[in-house]
VOLUMKOL-901715 format. One line per 2 residues: number of its first residue (from 1); their letters; for each residue x, y, z of C-alpha. Coordinates in nm, 4 decimals, padded with zeros to 6 digits. Each point is the difference from the previous one (the first is absolute). Example, Ala and Ser with C-alpha at 12.3 -4.5 7.8 and 13.67 -1.06 7.14 Angstrom:
// VOLUMKOL-901715
1) AS) 01.2300,-00.4500,00.7800 ~ 00.1370,00.3440,-00.0660
END
This chain:
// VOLUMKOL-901715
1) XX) 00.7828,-00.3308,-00.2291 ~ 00.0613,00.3027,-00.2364
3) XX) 00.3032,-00.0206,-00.2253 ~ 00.2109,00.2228,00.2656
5) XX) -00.0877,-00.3328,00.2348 ~ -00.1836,00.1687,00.2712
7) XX) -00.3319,-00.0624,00.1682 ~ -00.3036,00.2468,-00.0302
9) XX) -00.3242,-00.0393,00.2424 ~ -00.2902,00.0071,-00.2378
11) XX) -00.3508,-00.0630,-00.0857 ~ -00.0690,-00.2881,-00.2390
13) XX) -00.2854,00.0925,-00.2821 ~ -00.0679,-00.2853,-00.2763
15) XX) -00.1814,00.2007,-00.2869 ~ -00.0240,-00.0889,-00.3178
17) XX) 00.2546,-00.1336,-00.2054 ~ 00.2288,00.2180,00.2670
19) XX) 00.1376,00.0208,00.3707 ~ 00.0152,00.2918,00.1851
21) XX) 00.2189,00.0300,00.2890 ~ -00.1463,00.2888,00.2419
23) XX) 00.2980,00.1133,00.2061 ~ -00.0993,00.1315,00.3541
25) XX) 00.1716,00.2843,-00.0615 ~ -00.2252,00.2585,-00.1866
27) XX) 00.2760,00.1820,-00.1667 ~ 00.1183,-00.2985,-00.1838
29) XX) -00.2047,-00.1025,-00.3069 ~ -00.1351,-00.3200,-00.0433
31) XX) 00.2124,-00.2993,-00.1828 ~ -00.1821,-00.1529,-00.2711
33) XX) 00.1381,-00.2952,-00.1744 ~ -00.1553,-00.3009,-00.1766
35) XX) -00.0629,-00.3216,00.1510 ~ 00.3698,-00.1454,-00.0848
37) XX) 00.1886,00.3276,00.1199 ~ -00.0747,-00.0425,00.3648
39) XX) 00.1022,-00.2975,00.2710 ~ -00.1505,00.0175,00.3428
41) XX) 00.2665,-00.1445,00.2791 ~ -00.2049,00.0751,00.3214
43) XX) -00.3272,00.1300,00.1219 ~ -00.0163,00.1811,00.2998
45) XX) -00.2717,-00.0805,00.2633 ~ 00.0654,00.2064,00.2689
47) XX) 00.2829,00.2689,00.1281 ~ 00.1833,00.0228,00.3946
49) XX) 00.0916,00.3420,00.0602 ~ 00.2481,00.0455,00.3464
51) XX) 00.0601,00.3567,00.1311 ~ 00.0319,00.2288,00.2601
END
């Protein structure tokens, strides 16, 4: 979770010596943070929409 505590949908990249956090929305730049900045809680496998 970001220092603000909230959750962000992203893309995982392990490069070199880094970790880039793709967010899925296009606007937003990318996070990148060395390997002891970041903690992954959750992954998500798969997504339920219900509508109308």
């Amino acid at each position: 979770m970001t220092p603000r505590k909230r959750a962000h949908r992203s893309c995982f990249y392990a490069e070199t010596n880094r970790i880039r956090l793709q967010q899925a929305n296009p606007e937003v730049a990318p996070l990148v943070l060395s390997p002891g900045e970041i903690q992954i809680l959750g992954v998500v496998t798969g997504l339920v929409r219900m509508g109308g």
